[in-house]
LOMARVO-702182 format. One record per residue (C-alpha): residue in one letter; z, x, y; residue number from 1. Coordinates in steps of 0.25 Angstrom, whole numbers. Layout:
REM residues N
<roza type="A" w="Z" u="X" v="Y" seq="NUM"/>
...
***
This chain:
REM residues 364
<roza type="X" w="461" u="253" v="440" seq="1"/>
<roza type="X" w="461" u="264" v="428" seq="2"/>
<roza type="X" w="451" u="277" v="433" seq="3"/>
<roza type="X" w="440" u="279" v="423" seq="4"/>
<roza type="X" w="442" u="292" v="417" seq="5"/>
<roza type="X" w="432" u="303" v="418" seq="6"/>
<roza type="X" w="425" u="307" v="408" seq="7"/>
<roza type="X" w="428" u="320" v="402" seq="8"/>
<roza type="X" w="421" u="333" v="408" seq="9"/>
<roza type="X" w="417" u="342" v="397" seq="10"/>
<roza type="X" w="416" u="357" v="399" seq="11"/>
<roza type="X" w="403" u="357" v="391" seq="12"/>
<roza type="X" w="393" u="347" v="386" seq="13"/>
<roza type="X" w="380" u="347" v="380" seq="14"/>
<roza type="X" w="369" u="340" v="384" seq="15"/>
<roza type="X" w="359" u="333" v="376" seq="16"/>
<roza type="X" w="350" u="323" v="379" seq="17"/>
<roza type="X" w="338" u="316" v="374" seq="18"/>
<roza type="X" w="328" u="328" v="375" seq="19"/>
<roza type="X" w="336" u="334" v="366" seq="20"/>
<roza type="X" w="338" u="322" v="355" seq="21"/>
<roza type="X" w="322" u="319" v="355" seq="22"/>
<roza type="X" w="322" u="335" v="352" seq="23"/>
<roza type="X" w="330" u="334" v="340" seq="24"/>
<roza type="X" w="323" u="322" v="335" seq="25"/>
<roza type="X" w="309" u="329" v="336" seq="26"/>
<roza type="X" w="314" u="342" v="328" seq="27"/>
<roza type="X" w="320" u="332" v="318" seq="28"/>
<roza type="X" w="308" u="323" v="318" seq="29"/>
<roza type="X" w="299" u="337" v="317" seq="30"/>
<roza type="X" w="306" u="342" v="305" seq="31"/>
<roza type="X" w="306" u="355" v="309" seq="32"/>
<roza type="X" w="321" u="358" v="310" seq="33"/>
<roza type="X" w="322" u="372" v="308" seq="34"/>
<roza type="X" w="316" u="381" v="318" seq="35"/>
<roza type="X" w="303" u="379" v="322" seq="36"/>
<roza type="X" w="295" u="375" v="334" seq="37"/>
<roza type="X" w="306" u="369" v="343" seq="38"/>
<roza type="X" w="312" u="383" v="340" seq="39"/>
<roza type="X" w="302" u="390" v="345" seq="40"/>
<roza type="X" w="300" u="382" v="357" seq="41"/>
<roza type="X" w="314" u="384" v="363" seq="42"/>
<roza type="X" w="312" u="398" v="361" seq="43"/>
<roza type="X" w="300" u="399" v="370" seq="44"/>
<roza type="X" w="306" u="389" v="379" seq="45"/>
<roza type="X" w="320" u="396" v="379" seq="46"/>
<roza type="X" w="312" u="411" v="382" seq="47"/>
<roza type="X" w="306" u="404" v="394" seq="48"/>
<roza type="X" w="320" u="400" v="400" seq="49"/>
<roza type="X" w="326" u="413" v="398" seq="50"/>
<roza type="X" w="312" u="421" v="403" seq="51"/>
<roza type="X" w="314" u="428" v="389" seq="52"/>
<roza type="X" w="302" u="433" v="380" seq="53"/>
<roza type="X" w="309" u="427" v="367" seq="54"/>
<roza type="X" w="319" u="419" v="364" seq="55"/>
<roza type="X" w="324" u="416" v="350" seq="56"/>
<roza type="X" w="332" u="405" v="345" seq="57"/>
<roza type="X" w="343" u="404" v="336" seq="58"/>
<roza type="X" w="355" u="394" v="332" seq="59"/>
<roza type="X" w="366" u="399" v="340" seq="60"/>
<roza type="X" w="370" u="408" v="351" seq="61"/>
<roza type="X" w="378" u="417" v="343" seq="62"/>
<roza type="X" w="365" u="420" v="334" seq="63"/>
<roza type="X" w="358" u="422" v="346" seq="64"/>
<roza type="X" w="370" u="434" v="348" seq="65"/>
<roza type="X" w="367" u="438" v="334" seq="66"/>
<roza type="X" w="353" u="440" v="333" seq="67"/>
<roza type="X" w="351" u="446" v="347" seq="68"/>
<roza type="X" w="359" u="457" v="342" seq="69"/>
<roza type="X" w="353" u="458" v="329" seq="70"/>
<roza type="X" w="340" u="457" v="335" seq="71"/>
<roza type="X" w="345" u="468" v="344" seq="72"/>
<roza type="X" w="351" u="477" v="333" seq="73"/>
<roza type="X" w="363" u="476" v="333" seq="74"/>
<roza type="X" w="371" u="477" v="320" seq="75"/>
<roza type="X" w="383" u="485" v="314" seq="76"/>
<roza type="X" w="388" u="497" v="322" seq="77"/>
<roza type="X" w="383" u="491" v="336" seq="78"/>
<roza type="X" w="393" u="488" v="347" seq="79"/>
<roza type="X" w="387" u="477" v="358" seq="80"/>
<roza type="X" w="393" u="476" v="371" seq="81"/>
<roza type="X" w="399" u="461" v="376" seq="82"/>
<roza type="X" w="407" u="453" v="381" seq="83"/>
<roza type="X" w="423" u="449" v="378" seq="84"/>
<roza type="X" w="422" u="435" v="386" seq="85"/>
<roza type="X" w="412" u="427" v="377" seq="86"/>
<roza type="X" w="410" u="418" v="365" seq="87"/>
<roza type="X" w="413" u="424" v="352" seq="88"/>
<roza type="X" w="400" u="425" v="348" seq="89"/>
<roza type="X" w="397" u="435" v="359" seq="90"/>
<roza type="X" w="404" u="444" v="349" seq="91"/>
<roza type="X" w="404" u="439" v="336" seq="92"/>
<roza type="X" w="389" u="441" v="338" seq="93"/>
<roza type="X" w="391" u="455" v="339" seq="94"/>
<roza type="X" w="398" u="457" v="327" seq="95"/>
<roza type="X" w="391" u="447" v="317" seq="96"/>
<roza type="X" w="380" u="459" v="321" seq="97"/>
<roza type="X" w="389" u="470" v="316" seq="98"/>
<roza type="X" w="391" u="473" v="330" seq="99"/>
<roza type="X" w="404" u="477" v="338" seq="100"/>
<roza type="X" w="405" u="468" v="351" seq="101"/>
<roza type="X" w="410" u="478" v="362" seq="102"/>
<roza type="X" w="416" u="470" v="373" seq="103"/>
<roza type="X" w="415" u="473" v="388" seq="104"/>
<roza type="X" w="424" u="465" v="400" seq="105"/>
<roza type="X" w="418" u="456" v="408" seq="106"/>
<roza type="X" w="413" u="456" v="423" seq="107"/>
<roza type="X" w="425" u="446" v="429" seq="108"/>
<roza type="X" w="414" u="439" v="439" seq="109"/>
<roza type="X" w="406" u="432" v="429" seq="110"/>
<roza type="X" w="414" u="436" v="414" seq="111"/>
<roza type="X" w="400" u="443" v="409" seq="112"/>
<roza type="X" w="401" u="457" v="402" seq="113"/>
<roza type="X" w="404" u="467" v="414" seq="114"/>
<roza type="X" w="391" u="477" v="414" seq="115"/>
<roza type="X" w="399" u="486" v="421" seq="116"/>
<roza type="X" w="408" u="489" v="409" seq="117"/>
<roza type="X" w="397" u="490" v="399" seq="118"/>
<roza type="X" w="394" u="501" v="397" seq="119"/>
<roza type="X" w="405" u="508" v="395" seq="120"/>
<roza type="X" w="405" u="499" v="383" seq="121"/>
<roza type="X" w="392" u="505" v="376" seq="122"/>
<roza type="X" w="394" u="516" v="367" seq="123"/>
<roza type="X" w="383" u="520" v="356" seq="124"/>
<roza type="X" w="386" u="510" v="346" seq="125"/>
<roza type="X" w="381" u="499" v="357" seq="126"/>
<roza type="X" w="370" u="489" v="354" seq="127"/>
<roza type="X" w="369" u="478" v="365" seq="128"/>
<roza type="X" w="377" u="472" v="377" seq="129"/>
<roza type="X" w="378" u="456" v="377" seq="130"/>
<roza type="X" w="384" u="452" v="390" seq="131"/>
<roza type="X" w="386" u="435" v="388" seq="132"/>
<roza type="X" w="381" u="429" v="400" seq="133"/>
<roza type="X" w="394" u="419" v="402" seq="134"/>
<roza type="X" w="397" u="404" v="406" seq="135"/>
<roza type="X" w="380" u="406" v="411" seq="136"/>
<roza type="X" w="382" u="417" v="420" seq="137"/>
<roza type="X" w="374" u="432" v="418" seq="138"/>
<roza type="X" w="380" u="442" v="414" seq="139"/>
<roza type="X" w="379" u="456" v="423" seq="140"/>
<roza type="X" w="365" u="456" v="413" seq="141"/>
<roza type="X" w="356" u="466" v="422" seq="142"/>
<roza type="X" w="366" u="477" v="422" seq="143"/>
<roza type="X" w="369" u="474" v="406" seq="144"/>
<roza type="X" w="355" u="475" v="404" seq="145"/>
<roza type="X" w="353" u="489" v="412" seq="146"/>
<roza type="X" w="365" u="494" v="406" seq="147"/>
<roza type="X" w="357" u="489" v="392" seq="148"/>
<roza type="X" w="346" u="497" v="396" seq="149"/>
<roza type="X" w="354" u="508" v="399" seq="150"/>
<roza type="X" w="359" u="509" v="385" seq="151"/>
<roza type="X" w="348" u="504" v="376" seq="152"/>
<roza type="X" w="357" u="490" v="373" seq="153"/>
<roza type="X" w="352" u="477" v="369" seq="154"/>
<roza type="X" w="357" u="467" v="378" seq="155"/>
<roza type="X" w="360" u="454" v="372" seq="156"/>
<roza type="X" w="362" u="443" v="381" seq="157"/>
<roza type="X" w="374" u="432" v="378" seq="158"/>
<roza type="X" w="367" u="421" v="384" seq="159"/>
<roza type="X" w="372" u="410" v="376" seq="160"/>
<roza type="X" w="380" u="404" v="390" seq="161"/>
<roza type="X" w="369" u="408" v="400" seq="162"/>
<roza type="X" w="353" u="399" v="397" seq="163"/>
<roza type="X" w="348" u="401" v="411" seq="164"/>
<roza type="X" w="356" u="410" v="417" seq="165"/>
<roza type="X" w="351" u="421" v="427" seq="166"/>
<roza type="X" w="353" u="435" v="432" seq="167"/>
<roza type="X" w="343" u="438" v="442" seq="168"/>
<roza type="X" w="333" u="426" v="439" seq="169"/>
<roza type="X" w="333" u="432" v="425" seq="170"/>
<roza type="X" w="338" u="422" v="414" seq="171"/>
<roza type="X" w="349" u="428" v="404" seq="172"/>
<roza type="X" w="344" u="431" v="392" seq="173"/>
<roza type="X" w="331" u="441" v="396" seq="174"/>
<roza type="X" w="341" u="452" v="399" seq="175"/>
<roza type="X" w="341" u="456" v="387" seq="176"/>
<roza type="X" w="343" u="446" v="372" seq="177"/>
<roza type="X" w="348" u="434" v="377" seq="178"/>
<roza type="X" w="357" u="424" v="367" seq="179"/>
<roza type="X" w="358" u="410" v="370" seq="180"/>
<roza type="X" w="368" u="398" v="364" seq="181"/>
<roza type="X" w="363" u="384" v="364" seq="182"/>
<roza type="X" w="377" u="379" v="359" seq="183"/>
<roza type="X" w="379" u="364" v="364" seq="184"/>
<roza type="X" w="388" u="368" v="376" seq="185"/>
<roza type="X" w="379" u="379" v="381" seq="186"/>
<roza type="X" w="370" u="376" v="393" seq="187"/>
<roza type="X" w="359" u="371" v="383" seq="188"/>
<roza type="X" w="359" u="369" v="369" seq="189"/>
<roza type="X" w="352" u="366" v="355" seq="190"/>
<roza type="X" w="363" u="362" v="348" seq="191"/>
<roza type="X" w="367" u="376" v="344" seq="192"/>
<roza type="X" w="358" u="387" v="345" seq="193"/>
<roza type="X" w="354" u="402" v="353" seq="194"/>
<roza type="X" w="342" u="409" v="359" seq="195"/>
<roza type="X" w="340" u="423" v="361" seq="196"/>
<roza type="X" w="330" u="427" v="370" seq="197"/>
<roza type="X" w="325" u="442" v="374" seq="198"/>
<roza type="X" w="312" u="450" v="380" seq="199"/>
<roza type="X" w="312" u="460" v="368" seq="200"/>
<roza type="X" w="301" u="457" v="357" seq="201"/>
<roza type="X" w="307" u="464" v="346" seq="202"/>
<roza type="X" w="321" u="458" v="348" seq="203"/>
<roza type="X" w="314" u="443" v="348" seq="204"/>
<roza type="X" w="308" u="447" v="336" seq="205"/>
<roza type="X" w="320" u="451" v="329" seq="206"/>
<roza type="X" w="326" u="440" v="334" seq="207"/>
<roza type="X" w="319" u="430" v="328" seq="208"/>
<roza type="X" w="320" u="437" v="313" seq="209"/>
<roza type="X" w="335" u="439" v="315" seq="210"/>
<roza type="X" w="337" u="423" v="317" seq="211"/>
<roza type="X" w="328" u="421" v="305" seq="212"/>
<roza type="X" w="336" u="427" v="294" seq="213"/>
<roza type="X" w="330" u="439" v="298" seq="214"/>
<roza type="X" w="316" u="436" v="295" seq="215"/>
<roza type="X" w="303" u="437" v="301" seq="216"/>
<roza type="X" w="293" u="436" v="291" seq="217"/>
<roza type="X" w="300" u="424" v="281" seq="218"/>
<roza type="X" w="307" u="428" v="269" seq="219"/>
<roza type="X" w="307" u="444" v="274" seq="220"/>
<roza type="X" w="321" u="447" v="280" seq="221"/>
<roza type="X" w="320" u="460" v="289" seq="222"/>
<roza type="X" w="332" u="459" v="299" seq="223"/>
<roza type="X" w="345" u="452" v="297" seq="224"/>
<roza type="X" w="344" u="437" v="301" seq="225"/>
<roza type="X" w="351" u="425" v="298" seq="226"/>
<roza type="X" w="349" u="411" v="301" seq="227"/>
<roza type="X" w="348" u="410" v="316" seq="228"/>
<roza type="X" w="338" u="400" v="318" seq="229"/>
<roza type="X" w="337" u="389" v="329" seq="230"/>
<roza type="X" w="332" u="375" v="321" seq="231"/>
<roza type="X" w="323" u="368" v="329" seq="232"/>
<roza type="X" w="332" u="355" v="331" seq="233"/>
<roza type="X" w="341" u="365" v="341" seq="234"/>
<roza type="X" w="328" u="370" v="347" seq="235"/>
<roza type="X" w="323" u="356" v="350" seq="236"/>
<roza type="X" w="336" u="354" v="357" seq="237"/>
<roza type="X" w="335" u="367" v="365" seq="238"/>
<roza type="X" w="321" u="365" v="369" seq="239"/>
<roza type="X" w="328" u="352" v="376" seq="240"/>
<roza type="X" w="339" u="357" v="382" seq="241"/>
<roza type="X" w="330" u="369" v="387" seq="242"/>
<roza type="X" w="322" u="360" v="398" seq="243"/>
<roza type="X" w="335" u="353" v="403" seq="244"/>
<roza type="X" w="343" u="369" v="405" seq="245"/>
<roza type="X" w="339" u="372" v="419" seq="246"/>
<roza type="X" w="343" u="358" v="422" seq="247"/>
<roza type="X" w="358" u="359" v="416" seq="248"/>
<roza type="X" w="360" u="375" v="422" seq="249"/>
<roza type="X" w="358" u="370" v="435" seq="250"/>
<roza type="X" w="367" u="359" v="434" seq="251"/>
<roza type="X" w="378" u="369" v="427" seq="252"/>
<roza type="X" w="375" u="377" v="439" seq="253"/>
<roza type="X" w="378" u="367" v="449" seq="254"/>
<roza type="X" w="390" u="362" v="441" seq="255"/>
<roza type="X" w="395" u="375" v="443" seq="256"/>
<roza type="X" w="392" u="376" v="458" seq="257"/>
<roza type="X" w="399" u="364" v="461" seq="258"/>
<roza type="X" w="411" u="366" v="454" seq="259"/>
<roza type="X" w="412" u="381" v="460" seq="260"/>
<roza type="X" w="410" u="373" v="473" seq="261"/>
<roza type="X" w="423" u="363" v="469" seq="262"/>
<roza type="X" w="432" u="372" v="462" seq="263"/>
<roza type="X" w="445" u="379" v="468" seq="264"/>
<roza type="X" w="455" u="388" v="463" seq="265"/>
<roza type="X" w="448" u="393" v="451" seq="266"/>
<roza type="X" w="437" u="405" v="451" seq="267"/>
<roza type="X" w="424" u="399" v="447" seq="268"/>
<roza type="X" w="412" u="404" v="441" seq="269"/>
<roza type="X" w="404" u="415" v="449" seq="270"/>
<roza type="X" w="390" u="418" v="449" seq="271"/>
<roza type="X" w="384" u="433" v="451" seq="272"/>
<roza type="X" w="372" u="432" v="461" seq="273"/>
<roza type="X" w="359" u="433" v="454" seq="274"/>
<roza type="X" w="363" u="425" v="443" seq="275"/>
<roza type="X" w="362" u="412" v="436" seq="276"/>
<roza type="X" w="374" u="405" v="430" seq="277"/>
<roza type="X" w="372" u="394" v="422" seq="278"/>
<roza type="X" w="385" u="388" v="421" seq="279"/>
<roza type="X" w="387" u="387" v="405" seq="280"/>
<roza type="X" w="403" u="388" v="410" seq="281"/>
<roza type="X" w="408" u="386" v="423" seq="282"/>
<roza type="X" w="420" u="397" v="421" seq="283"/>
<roza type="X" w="432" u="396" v="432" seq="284"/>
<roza type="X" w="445" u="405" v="430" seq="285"/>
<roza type="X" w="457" u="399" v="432" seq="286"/>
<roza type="X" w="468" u="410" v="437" seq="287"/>
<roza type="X" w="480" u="403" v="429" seq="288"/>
<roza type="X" w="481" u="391" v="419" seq="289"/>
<roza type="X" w="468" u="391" v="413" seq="290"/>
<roza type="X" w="472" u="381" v="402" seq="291"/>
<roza type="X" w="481" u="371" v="407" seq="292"/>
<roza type="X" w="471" u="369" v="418" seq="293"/>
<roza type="X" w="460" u="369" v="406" seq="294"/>
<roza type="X" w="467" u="358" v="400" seq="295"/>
<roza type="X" w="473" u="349" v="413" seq="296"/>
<roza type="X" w="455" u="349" v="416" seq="297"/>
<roza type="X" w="455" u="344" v="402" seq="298"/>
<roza type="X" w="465" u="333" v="405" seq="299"/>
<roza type="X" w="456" u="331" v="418" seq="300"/>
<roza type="X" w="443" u="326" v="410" seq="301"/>
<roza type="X" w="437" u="341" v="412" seq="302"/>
<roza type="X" w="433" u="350" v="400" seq="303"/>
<roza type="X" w="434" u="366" v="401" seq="304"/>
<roza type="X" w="433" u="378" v="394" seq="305"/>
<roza type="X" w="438" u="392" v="390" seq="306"/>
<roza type="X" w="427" u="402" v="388" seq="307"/>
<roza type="X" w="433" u="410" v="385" seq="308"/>
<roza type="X" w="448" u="410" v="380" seq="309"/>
<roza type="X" w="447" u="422" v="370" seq="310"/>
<roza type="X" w="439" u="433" v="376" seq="311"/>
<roza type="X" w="431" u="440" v="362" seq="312"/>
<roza type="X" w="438" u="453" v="360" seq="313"/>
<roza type="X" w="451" u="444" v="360" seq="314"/>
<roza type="X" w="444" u="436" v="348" seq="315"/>
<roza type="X" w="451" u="438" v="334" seq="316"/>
<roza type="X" w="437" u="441" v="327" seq="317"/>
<roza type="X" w="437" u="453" v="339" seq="318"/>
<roza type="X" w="450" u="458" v="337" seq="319"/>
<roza type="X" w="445" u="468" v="328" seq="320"/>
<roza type="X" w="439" u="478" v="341" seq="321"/>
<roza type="X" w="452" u="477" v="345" seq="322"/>
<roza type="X" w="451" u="473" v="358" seq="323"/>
<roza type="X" w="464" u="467" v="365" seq="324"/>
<roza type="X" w="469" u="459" v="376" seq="325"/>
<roza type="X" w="464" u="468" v="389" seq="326"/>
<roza type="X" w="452" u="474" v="383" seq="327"/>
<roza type="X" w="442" u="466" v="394" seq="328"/>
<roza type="X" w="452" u="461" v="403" seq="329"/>
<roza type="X" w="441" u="452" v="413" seq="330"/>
<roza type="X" w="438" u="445" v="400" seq="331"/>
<roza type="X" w="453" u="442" v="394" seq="332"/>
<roza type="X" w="455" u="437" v="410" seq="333"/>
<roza type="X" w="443" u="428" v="409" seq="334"/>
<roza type="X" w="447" u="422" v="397" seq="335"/>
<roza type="X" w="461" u="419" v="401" seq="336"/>
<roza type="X" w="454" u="410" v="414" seq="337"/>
<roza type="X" w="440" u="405" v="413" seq="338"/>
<roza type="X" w="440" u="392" v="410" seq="339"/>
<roza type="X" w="424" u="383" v="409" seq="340"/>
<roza type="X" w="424" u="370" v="417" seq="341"/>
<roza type="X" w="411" u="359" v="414" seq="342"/>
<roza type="X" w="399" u="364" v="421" seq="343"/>
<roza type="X" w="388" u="359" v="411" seq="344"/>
<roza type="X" w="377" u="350" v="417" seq="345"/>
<roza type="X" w="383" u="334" v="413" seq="346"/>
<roza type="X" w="392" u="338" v="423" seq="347"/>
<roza type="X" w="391" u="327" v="436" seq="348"/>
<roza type="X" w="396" u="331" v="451" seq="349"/>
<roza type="X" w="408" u="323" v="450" seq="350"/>
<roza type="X" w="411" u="331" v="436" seq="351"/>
<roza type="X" w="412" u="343" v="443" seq="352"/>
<roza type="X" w="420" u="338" v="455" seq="353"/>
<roza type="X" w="430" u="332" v="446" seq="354"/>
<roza type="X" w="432" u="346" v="438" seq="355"/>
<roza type="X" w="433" u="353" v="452" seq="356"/>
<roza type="X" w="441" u="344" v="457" seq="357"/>
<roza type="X" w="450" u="346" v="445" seq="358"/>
<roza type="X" w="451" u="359" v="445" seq="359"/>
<roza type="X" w="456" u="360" v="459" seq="360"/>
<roza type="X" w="466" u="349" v="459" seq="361"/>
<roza type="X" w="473" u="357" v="446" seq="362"/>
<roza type="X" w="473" u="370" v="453" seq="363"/>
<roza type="X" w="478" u="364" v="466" seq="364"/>
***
């Protein structure tokens, strides 16, 4: 008798039901396309999740980056303090700003920006930190925002991995000026799409002119701007996709409980007392043979990932701050190991067992 084959285990998948489809069909029933009230509404439900004051939407993570740091002042002649183990777009947001990315090693217990070696990092010409809360767990962001304090720096938080997560019952985010991605593989989405959210007034304000060609009053242009509105199509989605979050993190968060309880041989993810991890990756590092076991888990039905391969300063478009191989050595060593395993909430029990399983019986 021939076994049925198990279906293939992605490493991600997004999920989109009908709540979300009868959203759509109402914004493209409404006419109203652009931004407009379903907009609005996911701002002031998405500032209710995070227990921020504001919370401005966009169309992507990235210009969340972007105009957090223009909303913030930062511009040509400014350096900002980050991290080397990230998404591009953790630099390049910098430099579309006329900003210089200044990049500090990482903590190796959670891969965040390491606070401790901060501030020897801040000279004059310093505008901002912007730790990346990454794979969902908190960056060290207390101590980044007192060492902010200390040194009269925006702090710009890189949530775009992290919806929900938690450092001391406070969700990321109201640190300091939090920047969201809503990217279909991300723990909710609106198709594509970014939030900013933050406490301070002024910067909500120039938030919102920055995103709108830099406009507040129409036709009178009195910052920068480009396009970076949200249309109310992405808006209607997110609004959906909001309600069902808490649901998916604590399904992510049990995913990853069971395979830490299952897994042998390979360091798994860790989680600092005090804080929330919402599971956007579940990161293991494997010692030795990172890719041939990458690829015998793909010929075993189970999808995984690299973030990332390529730590930032050793990017091509980077090369020109000159920063070589040994510059941040806990990030080149991170990249040379990590390796993402499926975690996301379609995941059933047997799912999980089945990659535990397989991951012990290739490293026996």
């Amino acid at each position: 008798m021939t076994a049925v084959p198990r279906p293939y285990i992605p490493v991600a998948r997004p999920h989109v039901g009908e709540a979300e489809k009868r959203a759509v069909m109402d914004v493209l029933d409404s006419g109203q396309l652009a931004a407009g009230p379903r907009v609005e509404a996911f701002e002031r439900a998405f500032a209710a999740y995070t227990g921020a004051k504001h919370a401005i939407a966009v169309n992507s993570g990235t210009a969340a980056l972007i105009v957090a740091l223009q909303a913030h002042g930062v511009g040509p002649g400014h350096e900002v303090i980050t991290t080397p183990f990230s998404f591009i777009a953790t630099a390049t947001s910098i430099i579309a700003c006329g900003a210089t990315p200044v990049f500090v090693d990482i903590d190796p217990f959670d891969l965040n920006l390491d606070p401790e070696k901060v501030e020897d990092a801040i000279t004059e010409r310093t505008r901002a930190i912007m730790p990346v809360h990454l794979y969902g767990h908190p960056a060290r962001i207390a101590e980044l925002a007192e060492l902010a304090e200390d040194f009269s720096l925006a702090l710009i938080e890189d949530a775009a991995q992290a919806h929900g997560a938690e450092h001391a019952g406070q969700r990321v985010g109201t640190f300091g000026t939090g920047c969201f991605s809503f990217y279909p593989t991300k723990n909710m989405t609106t198709g594509e799409g970014g939030m900013i959210t933050t406490n301070d007034d002024e910067i909500a304000r120039r938030a919102r002119i920055i995103r709108n060609h830099g406009q507040e009053i129409r036709y009178r242009h009195d910052l920068f701007g480009l396009n970076w509105r949200m249309q109310d199509l992405n808006a209607a989605i997110g609004l959906a996709q909001l309600e069902q979050l808490e649901g998916w993190t604590e399904a992510r968060i049990a995913n990853a409980a069971r395979l830490n309880r299952l897994i042998r041989g390979f360091e798994t993810p860790r989680v600092r007392e005090g804080d929330r991890h919402v599971f956007h990756q579940y990161t293991i590092r494997v010692p030795s043979g990172r890719d041939e076991l990458q690829q015998q888990l793909h010929e075993a039905g189970i999808g995984s990932a690299i973030h990332y391969p390529v730590p930032i300063h050793r990017q091509p478009i980077i090369q020109q701050l000159g920063l070589g191989e040994g510059s941040f050595p806990v990030a080149e060593a991170a990249a040379e190991h990590v390796l993402s395993l499926p975690v996301h909430p379609g995941l059933e029990a047997e799912d999980i067992d089945y990659i535990a399983a397989t991951l012990n019986r290739l490293h026996s």
